[in-house]
NUFIKE-261908 format. One line per field, with one value per residue (C-alpha): residue number from 1; residue in one letter; chain; x, y, z. Coordinates in Angstrom, 1 decimal. Each point is the difference from the previous one (the first is absolute). Example, Ala and Ser with C-alpha at 12.3 -4.5 7.8 and 13.67 -1.06 7.14 Angstrom:
2
num 1 2 $
residuo A S $
cadena A A $
x 12.3 1.4 $
y -4.5 3.4 $
z 7.8 -0.7 $
END
This chain:
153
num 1 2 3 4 5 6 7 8 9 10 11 12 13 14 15 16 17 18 19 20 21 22 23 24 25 26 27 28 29 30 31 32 33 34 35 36 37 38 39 40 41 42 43 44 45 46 47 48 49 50 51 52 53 54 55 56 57 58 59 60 61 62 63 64 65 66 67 68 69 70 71 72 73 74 75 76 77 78 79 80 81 82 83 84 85 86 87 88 89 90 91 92 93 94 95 96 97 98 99 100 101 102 103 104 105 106 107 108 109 110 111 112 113 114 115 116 117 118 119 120 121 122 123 124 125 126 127 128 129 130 131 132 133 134 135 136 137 138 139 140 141 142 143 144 145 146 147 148 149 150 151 152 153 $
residuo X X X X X X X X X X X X X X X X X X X X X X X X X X X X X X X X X X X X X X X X X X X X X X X X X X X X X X X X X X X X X X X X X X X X X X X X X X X X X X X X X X X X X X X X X X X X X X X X X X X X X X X X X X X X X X X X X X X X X X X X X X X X X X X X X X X X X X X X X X X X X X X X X X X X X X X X X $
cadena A A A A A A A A A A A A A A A A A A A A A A A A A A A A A A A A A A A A A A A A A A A A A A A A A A A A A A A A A A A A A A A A A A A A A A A A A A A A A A A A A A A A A A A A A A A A A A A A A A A A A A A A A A A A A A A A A A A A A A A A A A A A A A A A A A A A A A A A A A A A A A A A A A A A A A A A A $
x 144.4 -2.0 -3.1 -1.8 -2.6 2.0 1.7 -3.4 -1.4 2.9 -0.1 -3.6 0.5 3.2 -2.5 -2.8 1.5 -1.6 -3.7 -1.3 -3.0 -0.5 -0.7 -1.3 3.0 2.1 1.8 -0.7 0.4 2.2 -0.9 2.9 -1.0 1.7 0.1 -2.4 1.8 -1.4 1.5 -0.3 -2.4 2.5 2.6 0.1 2.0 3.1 1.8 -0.7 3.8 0.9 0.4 0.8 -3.5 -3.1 1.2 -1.5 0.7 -2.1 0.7 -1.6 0.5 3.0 -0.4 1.3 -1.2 1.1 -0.4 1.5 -1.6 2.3 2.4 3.1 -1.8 2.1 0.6 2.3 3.0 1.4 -1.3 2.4 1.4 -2.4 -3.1 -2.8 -1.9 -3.4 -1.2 -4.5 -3.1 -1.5 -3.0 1.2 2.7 4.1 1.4 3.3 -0.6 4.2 -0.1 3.0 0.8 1.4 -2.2 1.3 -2.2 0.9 -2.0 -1.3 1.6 -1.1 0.0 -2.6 -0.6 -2.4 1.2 -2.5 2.3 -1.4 -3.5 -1.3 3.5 0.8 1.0 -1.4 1.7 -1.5 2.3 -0.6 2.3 -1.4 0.5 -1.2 -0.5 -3.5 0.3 2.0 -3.4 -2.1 2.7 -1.0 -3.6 0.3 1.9 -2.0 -2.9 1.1 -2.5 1.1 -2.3 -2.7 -3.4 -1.0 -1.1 $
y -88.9 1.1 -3.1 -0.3 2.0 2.6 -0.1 0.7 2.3 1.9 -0.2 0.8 2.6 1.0 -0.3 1.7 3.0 2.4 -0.1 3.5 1.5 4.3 2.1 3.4 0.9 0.1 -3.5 -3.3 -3.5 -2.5 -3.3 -2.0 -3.4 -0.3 3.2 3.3 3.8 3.2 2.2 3.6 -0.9 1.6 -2.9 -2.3 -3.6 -0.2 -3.0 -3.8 -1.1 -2.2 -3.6 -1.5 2.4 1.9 3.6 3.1 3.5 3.0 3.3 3.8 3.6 -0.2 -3.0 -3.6 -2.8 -3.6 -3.5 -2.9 -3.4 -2.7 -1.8 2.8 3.0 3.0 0.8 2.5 -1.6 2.2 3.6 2.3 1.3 2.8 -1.4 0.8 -2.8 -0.1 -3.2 0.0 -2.6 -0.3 -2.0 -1.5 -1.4 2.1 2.0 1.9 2.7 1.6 3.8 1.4 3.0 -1.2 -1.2 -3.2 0.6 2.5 3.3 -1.0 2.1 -2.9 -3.7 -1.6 -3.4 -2.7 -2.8 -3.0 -3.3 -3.5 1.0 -3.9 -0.9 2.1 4.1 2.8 3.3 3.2 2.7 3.2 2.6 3.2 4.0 2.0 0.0 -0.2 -3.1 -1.7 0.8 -1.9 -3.0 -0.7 0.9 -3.2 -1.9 0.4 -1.1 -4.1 -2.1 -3.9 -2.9 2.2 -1.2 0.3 2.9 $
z -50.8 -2.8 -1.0 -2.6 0.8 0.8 -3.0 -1.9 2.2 -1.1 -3.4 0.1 1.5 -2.5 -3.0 1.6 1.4 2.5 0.2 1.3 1.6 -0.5 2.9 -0.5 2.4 -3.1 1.3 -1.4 2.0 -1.8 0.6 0.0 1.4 3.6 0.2 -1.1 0.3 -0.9 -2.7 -1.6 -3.0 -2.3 0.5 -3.0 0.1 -2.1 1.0 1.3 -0.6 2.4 0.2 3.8 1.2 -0.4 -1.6 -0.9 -0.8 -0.7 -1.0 0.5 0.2 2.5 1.6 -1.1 2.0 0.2 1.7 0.3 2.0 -0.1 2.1 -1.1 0.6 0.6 3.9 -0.4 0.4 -2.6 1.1 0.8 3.7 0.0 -0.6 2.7 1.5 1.8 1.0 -0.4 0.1 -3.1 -0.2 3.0 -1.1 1.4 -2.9 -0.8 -1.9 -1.5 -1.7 -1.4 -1.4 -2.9 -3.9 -1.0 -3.2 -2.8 1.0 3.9 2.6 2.7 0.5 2.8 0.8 2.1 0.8 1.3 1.5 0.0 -1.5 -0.6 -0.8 -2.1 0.1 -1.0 -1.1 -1.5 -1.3 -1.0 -2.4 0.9 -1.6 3.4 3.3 -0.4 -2.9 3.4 2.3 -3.1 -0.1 3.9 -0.8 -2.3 2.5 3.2 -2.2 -0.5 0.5 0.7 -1.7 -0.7 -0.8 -3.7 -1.3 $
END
């Protein structure tokens, strides 16, 4: 269960946001304290709403990214028949990774999603709304990139 210190590592984290680092790759890291990813520099944040865990979202050109670190992470328990799974290592820690054909978002063509079980307690999930094909080969850019209690930058 959530201490104390969790509690205001959280909402430090809520009030602070995303703390990046630009590479000339065109991709920033996001620092976001037990975890770092890597993101198309043209993302921008546009919502912390959550109250029961740690949540972001960012949008770009095509490609809407989200996570969620908390205790009810979504583990796709509601995706639909005719989602595609791959199972991966990321940072070596077992992944699923779910893709659908299908945009759960107003104007995304594609839905993709990583999903991390009993990271420190607590889960990890990273969705992505995507317009193309190739927006869906960024979204697991990003994910493949999680890095777990990364040192500071």
């Amino acid at each position: 269960m959530f201490g104390m210190r969790h509690f205001y590592l959280i909402l430090l984290l809520l009030l602070t946001g995303c703390g990046t680092t630009h590479h000339s790759s065109g991709w920033s890291t996001c620092h976001a304290g037990p975890f770092n990813l890597d993101m198309p520099v043209d993302l921008r944040k546009t919502s912390t709403t959550r109250t029961d865990s740690y949540f972001a979202e960012f949008e770009g050109k095509g490609l809407l990214v989200s996570f969620d670190y908390g205790s009810n992470a979504n583990d796709f328990g509601d995706w639909p028949p005719a989602t595609e799974y791959e199972m991966v290592t990321i940072d070596g820690k077992t992944a699923r990774i779910g893709t659908v054909n299908k945009g759960y978002r107003s104007g995304y063509k594609f839905t993709t999603q990583v999903s991390f079980r009993e990271t420190d307690g607590k889960y990890l999930a990273i969705t992505a709304a995507c317009e193309t094909k190739s927006d869906l080969a960024r979204a697991k850019k990003v994910f493949r990139s999680v890095k777990f209690n990364p040192t500071a930058p």
